[in-house]
N, C-alpha and C positions, 0 to 999 in steps of 0.2 A: 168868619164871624168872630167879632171880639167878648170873651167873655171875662171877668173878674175871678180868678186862680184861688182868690183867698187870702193875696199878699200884692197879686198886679195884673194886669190886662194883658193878657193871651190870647191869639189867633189859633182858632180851629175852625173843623170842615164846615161848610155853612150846608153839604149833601153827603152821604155817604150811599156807597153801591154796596149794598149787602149781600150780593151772591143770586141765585143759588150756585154752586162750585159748577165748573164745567157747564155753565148755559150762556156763556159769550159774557164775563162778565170784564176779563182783558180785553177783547175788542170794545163795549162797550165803554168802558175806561179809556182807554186811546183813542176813539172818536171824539166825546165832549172833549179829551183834551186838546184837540186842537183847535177849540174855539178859543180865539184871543182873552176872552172873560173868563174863564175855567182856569185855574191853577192846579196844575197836577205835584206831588213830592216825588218824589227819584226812587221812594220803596212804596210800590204797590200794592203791598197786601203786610204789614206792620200787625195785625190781628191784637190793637193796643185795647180795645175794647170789650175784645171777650178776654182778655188775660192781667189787666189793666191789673199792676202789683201782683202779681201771683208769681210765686215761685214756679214757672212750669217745669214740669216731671216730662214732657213729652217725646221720645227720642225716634231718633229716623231707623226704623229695621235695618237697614242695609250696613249705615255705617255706626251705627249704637251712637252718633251724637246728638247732643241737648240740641231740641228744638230753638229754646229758647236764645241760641246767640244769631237767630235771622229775627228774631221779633224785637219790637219796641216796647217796655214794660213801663218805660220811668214818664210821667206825664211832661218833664224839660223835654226831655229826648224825642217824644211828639212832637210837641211844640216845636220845637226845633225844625221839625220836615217842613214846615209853612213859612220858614221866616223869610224867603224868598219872595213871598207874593208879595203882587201888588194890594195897593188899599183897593181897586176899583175890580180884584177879580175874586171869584165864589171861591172857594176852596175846596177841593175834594178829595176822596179817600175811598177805596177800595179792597175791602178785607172777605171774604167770600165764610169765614168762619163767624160771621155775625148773622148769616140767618142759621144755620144750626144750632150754635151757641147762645139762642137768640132770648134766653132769662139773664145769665151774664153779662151778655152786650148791652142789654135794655137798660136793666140795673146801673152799669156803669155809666151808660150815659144820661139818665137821668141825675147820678150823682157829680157827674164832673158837670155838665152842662147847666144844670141848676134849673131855673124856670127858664133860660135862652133858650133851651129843646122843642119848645113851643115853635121855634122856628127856626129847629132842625129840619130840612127833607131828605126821605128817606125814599132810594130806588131801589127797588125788587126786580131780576129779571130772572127768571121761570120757562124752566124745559123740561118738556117729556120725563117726568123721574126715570122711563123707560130706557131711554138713549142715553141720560144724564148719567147712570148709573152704568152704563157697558163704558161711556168715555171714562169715568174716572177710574173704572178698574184698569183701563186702556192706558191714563196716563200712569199709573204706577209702576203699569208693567216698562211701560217705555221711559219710566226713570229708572226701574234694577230694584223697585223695591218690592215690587209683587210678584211672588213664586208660584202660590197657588192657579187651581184651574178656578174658572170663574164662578161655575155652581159651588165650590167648595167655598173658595170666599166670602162670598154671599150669605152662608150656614151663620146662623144667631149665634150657635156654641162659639165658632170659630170669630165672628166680630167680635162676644164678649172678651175672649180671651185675650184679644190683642189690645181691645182697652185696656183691660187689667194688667196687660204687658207694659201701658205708656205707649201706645204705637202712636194714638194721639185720633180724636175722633174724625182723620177724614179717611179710615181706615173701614168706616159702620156707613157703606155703600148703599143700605138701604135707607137706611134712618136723615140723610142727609138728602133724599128723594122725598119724605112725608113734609109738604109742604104747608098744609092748612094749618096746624097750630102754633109755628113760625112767624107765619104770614098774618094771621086773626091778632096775635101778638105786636107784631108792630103796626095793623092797625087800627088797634086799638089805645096805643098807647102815642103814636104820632100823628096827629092829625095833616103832617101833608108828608103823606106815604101814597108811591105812586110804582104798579104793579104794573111790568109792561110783558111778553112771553119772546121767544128766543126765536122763536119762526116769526112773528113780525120784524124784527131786527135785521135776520139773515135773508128775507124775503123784500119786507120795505124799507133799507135801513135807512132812507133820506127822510120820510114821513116818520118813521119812529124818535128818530134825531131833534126832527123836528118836535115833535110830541113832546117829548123830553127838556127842549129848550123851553117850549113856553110855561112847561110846568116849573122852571125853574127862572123866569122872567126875563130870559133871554132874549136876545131877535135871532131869530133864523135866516138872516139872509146871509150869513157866512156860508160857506160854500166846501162843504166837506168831503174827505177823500173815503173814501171804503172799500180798498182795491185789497188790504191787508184782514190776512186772516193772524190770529196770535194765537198762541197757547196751542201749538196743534199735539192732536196724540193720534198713535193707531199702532202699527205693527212695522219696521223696519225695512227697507224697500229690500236690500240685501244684506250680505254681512258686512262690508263695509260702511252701511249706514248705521249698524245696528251698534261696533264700534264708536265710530262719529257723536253716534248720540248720546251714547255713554260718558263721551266727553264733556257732549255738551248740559247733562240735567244732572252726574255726579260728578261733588268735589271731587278736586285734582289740583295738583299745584302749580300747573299751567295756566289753570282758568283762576288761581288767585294773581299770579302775577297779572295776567291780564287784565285784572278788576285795577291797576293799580295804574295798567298803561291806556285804554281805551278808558272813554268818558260813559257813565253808564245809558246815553242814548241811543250811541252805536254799539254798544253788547245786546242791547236788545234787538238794534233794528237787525244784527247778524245772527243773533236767535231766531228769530223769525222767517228770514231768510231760510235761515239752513233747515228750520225746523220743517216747513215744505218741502222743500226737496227731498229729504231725509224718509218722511213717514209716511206710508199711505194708510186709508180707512182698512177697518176689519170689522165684517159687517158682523150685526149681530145675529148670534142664530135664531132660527124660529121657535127652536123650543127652550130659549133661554128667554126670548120676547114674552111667551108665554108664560111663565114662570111668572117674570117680573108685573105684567099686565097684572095679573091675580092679586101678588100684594100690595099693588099701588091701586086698585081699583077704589075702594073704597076712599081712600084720602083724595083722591082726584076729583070724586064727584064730590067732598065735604069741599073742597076749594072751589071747583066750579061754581058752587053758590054762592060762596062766599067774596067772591072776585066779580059776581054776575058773569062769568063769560063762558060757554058752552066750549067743552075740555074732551069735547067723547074722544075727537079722533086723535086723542092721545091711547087711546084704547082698542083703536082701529088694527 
C-alpha cells in the first residue's frame, strides 16, 4: 500500500497478522506467503507498531540484552523491509505483540497510516487461551529463559514483577490469553478485520487459506503446501536435544557468523527442520487445565459473542 510519509510515498503492509502469540500465527505467515501476490520481509515479527519510536527498556532474562536491537523502531528502517516488492503484490507483516499491545499498535497506525487505514486489513488468529498459554510458557522454557514452575509463573505477583523488571509483556501469560477487549478493539476501529481460530487452520488449513485469500481479494486456485509445522515448542527429546536447542533459540557466536554465511530462507527452513526433531509436546496437566479454564472462562464467553461463534469447547 502506497501511502504519503509527510515528505514522499512509502510502501507499507496493505494486511497485518496480529497474533494472538503461539496460535499458528508463523505458520500462518508462511502459508499466504507463498502465494505469488503476497510479499513477505525477511523479519517476521519487527513489532514496529506497538513500539513505533519508543525508546524500549525491554531485556531478555536470560542474557540482560536490550530487546530493542531485534526490533524496527525507525519508520525508513520499515519501509525498508518492503522495498523488495512488487507493484502487483499485497504486502504483509506479522508481529504477534499487536494484539496485546493492542492501544499502541492501534494508535500508531492510525497515525502513520492516516485515512489509508481505512483500507488497512487486519487478521486475528485465535487459540484456546488454555493451550496458548501452557505453549508460551513451553516456548520459554525451550528458549533458557523460563526458570520457574508453571503455576508459579502464572501468579499476578510474579507477572507484575517481571514487568517492573523490563522482562517485557510476553512474560504476563495470562493477560496475553484475554482476548475480547483486544479483539472488540480492532474491530471496532478497522472495519476489514477478519477473526479466523487456530483449530480451523490446523484442522482445514486449505479452506481456511482459502477463506483468507478471498478476504483479502485474492484467487485461490494457487495450490498451497501445509506439510510444515513452524515455531515448534515443548520439552527436549533428550539431552542432546536439549543442548541442540540451546544453540539454536540462544545467542551464540556461531549462529552470528552463520547469519552472515546462510541466506535467511535457509536458517529458517533449518530451524524448522531441527526444530521437529529436537522437541516433543508436554501435555498439560489436568489440574493446571483447570486452573487456566476458571480464569479464562469469563473472557471466552465475552468473545464468543462477540466473534458470533460458540467458543464452549475451549472449556471443555
Amino acid at each position: 500500500m502506497q501511502i504519503n510519509d509527510g515528505t514522499k510515498q512509502v510502501t507499507l503492509p496493505d494486511f497485518l497478522i496480529v497474533g494472538a502469540a503461539k496460535s499458528g500465527t508463523t505458520s500462518l505467515y508462511y502459508y499466504l506467503g507463498q502465494h505469488p501476490a503476497i510479499f513477505l520481509p525477511k523479519i517476521k515479527e519487527p513489532w514496529f507498531f506497538s513500539h513505533a519510536r519508543e525508546d524500549v527498556k525491554i531485556i531478555h532474562p536470560a542474557s540482560g540484552e536490550l530487546l530493542k536491537k531485534y526490533l524496527i523502531l525507525n519508520l525508513d528502517q520499515y519501509v525498508n523491509l518492503f522495498k523488495s516488492a512488487k507493484p502487483d503484490q499485497l504486502c504483509c507483516e506479522a508481529s504477534t505483540s499487536y494484539l496485546f499491545l493492542y492501544e499502541q499498535t492501534i494508535g500508531n497506525l492510525k497515525s502513520i497510516y492516516g485515512n489509508a487505514s481505512d483500507d488497512l486489513k487486519i487478521i486475528i488468529i485465535l487459540r484456546n487461551p488454555i493451550f496458548r498459554t501452557w505453549s508460551h510458557y513451553q516456548m520459554h522454557v525451550r528458549d533458557g529463559s523460563e526458570k520457574l514452575p508453571f503455576n508459579q509463573a502464572i501468579k499476578p505477583g510474579v507477572i507484575q514483577a517481571r514487568l517492573e523488571k523490563n522482562w517485557g509483556p510476553t512474560f504476563d501469560y495470562i493477560g496475553y490469553g484475554k482476548y475480547f477487549q483486544q479483539v472488540k478493539s480492532y474491530l471496532r476501529h478497522f472495519k476489514n478485520t477478519k477473526v479466523i481460530l487456530y483449530d480451523d487452520l490446523i484442522e482445514n488449513p486449505k479452506s481456511t487459506l482459502n477463506e483468507l485469500l478471498t478476504f483479502l481479494g485474492l484467487s485461490d486456485a494457487f495450490e498451497m503446501k501445509f506439510d510444515q509445522k513452524y515455531n515448534t515448542s515443548g520439552l527436549p527429546k533428550n539431552e542432546i536435544a536439549k543442548h541442540l536447542g540451546n544453540f539454536i533459540y540462544q545467542d551464540n557466536k556461531i549462529k552470528a557468523v552463520l547469519k552472515y554465511l546462510l541466506p535467511s530462507g535457509t536458517r529458517s527452513r533449518l530451524k524448522v527442520w531441527l526444530g521437529q526433531r529436537l522437541f516433543q509436546k508436554n501435555i498439560l496437566p489436568k489440574e493446571n487445565k483447570m486452573l487456566l479454564a476458571e480464569l479464562f472462562k469469563d473472557d471466552i464467553q465475552l468473545l464468543s459473542r462477540l466473534i458470533n461463534k460458540n467458543l464452549d469447547h475451549w472449556l471443555d
